[in-house]
C-alpha positions in Angstrom: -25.3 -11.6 -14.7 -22.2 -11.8 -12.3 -21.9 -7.9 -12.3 -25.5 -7.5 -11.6 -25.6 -10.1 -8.8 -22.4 -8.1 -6.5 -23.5 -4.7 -7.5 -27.2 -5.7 -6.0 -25.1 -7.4 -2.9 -22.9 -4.3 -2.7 -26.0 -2.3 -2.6 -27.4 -4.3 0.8 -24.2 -3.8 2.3 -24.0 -0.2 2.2 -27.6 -0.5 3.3 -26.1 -2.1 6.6 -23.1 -0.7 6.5 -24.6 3.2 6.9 -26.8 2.3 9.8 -23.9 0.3 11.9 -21.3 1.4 14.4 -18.3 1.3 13.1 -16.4 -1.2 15.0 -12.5 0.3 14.7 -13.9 4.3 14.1 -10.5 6.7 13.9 -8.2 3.8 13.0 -5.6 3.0 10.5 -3.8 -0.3 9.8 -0.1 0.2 8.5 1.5 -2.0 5.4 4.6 -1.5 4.0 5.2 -2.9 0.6 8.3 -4.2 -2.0 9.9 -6.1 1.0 12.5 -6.4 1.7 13.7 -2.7 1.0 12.2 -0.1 -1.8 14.3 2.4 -3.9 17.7 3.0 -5.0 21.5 1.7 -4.2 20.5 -0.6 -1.6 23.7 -2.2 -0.5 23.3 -5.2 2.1 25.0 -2.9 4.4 22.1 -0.2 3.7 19.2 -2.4 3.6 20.2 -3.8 7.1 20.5 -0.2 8.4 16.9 0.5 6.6 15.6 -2.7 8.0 16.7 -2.0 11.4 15.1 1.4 11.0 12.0 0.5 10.2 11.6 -1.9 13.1 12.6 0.3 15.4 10.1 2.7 14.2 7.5 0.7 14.7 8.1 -1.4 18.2 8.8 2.5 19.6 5.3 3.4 18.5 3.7 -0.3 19.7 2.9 -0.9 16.2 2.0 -4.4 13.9 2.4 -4.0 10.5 2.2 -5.9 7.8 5.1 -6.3 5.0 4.4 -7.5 1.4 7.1 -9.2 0.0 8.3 -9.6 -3.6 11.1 -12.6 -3.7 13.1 -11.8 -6.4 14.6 -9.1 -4.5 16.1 -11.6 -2.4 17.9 -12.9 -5.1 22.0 -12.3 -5.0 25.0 -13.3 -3.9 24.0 -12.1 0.1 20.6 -13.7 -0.2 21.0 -15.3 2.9 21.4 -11.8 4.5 18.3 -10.4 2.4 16.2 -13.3 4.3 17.6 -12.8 7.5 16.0 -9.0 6.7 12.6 -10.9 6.6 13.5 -12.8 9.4 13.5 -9.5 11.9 10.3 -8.5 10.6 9.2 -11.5 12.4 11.2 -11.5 14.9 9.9 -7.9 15.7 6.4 -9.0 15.9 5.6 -8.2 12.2 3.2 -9.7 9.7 4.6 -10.7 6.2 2.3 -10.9 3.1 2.9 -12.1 -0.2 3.3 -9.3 -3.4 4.8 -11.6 -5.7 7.8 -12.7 -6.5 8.3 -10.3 -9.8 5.9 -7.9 -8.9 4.3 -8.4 -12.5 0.3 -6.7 -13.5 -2.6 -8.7 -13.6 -3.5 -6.3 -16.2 0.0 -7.3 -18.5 0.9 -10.7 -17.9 -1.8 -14.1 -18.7 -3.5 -15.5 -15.7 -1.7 -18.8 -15.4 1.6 -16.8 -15.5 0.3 -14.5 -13.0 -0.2 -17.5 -10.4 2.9 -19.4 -11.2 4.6 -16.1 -10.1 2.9 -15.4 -6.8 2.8 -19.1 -6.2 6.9 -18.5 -6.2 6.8 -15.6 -4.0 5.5 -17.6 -1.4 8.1 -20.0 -0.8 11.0 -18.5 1.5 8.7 -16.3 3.3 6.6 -19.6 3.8 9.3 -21.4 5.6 9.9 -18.4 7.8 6.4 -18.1 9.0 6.5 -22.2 8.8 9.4 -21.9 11.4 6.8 -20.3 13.8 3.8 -22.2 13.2 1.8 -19.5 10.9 1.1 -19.0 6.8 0.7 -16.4 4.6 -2.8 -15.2 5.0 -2.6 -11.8 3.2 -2.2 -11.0 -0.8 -1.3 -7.2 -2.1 -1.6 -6.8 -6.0 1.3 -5.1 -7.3 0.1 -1.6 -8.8 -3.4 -2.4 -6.7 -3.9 -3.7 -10.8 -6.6 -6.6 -10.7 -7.0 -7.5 -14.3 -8.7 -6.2 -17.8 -11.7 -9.2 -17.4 -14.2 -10.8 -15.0 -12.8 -13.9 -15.8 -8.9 -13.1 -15.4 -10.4 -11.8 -11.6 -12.4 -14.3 -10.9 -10.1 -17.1 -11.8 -6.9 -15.7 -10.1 -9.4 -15.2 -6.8 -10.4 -18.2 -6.7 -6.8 -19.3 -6.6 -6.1 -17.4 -3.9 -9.3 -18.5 -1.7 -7.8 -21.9 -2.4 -4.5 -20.8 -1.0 -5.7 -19.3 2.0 -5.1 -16.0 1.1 -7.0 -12.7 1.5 -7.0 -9.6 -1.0 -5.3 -6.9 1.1 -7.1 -3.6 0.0 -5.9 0.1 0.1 -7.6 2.4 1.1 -5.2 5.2 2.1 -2.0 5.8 0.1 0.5 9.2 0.1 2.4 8.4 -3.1 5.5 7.7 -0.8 7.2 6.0 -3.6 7.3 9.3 -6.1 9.1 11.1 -2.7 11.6 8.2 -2.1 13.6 7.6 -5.2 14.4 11.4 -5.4 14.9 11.2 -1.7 17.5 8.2 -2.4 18.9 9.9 -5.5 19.5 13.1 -3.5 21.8 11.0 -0.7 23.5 9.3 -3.3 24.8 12.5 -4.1 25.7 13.9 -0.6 22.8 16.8 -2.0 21.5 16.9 2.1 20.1 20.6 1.1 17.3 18.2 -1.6 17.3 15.5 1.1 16.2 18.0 3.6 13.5 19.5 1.3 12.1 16.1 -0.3 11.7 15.1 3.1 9.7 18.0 4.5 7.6 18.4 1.4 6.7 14.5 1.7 5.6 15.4 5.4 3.4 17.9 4.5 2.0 15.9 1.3 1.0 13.4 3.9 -0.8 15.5 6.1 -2.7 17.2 3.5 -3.5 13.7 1.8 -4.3 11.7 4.9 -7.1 14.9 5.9 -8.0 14.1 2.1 -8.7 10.5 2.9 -10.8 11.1 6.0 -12.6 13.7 4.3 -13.3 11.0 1.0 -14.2 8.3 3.5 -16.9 10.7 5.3 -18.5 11.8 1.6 -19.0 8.0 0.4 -19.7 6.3 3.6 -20.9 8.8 6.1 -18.0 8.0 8.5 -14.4 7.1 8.3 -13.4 3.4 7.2 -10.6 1.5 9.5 -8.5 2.7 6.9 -5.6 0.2 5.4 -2.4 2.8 4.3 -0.1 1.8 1.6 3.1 2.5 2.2 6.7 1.4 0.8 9.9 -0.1 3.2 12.0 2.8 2.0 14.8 4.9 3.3 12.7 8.0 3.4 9.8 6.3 5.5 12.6 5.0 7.9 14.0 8.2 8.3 10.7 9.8 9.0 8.5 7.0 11.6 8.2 9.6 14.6 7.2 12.1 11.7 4.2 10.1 10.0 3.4 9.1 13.9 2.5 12.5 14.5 0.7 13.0 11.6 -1.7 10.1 12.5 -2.1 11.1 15.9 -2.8 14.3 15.2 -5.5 13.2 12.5 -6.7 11.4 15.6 -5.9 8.3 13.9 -4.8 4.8 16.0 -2.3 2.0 14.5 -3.7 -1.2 14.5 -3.1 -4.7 13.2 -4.4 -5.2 9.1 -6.7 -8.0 10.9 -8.2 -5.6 12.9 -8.9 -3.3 10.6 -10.5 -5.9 7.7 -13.3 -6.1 10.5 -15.0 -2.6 9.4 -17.9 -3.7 7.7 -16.9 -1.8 4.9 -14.6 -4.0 3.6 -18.0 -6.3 2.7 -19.1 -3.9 0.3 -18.3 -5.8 -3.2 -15.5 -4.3 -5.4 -16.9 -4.5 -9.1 -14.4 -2.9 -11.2 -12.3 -4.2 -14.0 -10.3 -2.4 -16.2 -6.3 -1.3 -16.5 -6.7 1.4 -13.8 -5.2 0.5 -10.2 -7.5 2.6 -8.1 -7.8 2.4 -4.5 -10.7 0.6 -2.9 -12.8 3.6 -2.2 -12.6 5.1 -5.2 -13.7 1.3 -6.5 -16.5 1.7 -3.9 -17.6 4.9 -5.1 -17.8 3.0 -8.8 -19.9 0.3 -6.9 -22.2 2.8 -4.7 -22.5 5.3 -7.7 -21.1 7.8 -5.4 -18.9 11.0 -5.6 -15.4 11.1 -4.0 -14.2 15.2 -3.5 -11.6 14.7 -6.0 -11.9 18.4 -7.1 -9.8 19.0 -3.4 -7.2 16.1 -3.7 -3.9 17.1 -3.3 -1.2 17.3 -6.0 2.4 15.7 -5.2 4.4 18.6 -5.8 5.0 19.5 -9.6 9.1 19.5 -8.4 9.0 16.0 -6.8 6.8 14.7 -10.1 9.4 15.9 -12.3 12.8 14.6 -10.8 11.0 11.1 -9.9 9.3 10.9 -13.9 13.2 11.6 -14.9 15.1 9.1 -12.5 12.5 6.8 -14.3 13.3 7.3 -17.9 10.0 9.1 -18.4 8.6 13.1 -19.7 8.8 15.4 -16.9 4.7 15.5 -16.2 2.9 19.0 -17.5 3.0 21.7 -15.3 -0.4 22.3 -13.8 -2.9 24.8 -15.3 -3.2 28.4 -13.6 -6.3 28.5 -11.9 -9.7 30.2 -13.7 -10.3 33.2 -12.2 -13.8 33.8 -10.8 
């Protein structure tokens, strides 16, 4: 009865959303997750310098983004130096979210246990915004994994609308995360021939998957969504801010605050879907809508960049892809 009741109020907002203006047409709001710093053989020293990259990155570029923090990495004997990392986001007009504090799955862990944990990831990133007269307003689920029931959803939502919070959706993403840890692993072993190469093919990944995006967003909605990009606060995306800045301007794209872009009406269209998969939000609103996304054209991550991240993870190098029918 629930499902039947937000498909049928998904299906009026398409209805509206279709015959409106877009109110942010060609933008994209940036968020950067696994605050304080993602990846590998992150000394203090190093996730200062990444920190301080990052930040510079985005006040050269006039951008606000928002950071999703998970507190247990500020755990450690410099933990007053991982806060202080949190601190400059602030300080640097940034927005921090919440992501956590273990960064556990809905989908693995119970409910109550979920809660308790992201109830602790709001405490020292609560006093900092505290400090300046805000709160956390903004929630990003670990794996983008909302839980296997209804029930486990609605109950852990409702806790949040309690708290204040807002579900910060995706709906862009470049698999940064697969590039970085090679990237890192690369550096760590003064290999600057890999570094080099992990860092153009992750440019040109982007490029091919943020015209994929805008392409998907056109097919399902009939226009582009203010579109909300995943990213991760890694060495490889400091490194490469000017990069992914001409990227999005060439894709005609414009930076703006996640506020901003959770205007778009399309961010009213209901998201149904339970299950163990942690899909993006338009691929959950083609699941509402009972439309087609051009998966058929998405872009692979390079079988090469696959491989060495699935092994610097413990896991089987991924199959190698299929040779193309011939006609």
């Amino acid at each position: 009865m629930i499902r039947l009741h937000l498909f049928t109020r998904a299906l009026l907002a398409a209805g509206l959303l279709l015959a409106a203006t877009p109110l942010e047409a060609g933008t994209v709001a940036l968020t950067f997750d696994d605050l304080p710093t993602f990846g590998r053989y992150a000394s203090t020293a190093e996730g200062t310098r990444i920190t301080d990259a990052l930040l510079d990155g985005f006040q050269r570029h006039h951008w606000r983004v928002t950071g999703f923090v998970n507190e247990i990495q500020l755990e450690g004997y410099d933990k007053p130096a991982r806060i202080a990392w949190l601190k400059h986001w602030l300080d640097a007009g940034m927005d921090l979210g919440n992501h956590s504090y273990s960064h556990f799955s809905l989908d693995k862990v119970p409910v109550e246990t979920y809660i308790a944990d992201v109830a602790r990831g709001q405490v020292e990133t609560g006093k900092l915004l505290a400090a300046r007269g805000r709160h956390e307003r903004w929630y990003r689920y670990p794996y983008l994994e909302t839980g296997l029931t209804i029930e486990t959803r609605h109950r852990f939502e409702g806790w949040l609308h309690d708290h204040g919070y807002r579900i910060a959706p995706v709906t862009m993403e470049n698999s940064d995360w697969e590039f970085a840890e090679p990237y890192d692993d690369a550096l760590a072993h003064n290999d600057m021939k890999q570094a080099a190469h992990i860092r153009a093919a992750y440019l040109e990944f982007t490029t091919k998957i943020v015209a994929w995006y805008q392409q998907a967003g056109q097919q399902l909605l009939g226009r582009e969504p203010a579109f909300v990009f995943l990213l991760h606060a890694s060495r490889l995306n400091a490194v490469s801010i000017d990069a992914l800045a001409a990227i999005l301007d060439k894709a005609h794209l414009t930076v703006v605050p996640l506020d901003t872009a959770m205007r778009d009406p399309a961010y009213k269209i209901a998201d149904t879907y339970v299950g163990p998969d942690g899909d993006e939000w338009l691929t959950r609103w083609s699941l509402t809508l009972h439309r087609d996304l051009p998966y058929a054209s998405i872009p692979p991550v390079p079988a090469d960049i696959a491989a060495a991240d699935a092994k610097l993870e413990g896991e089987p190098a991924p199959p190698a892809p299929a040779p193309a029918a011939k006609p």
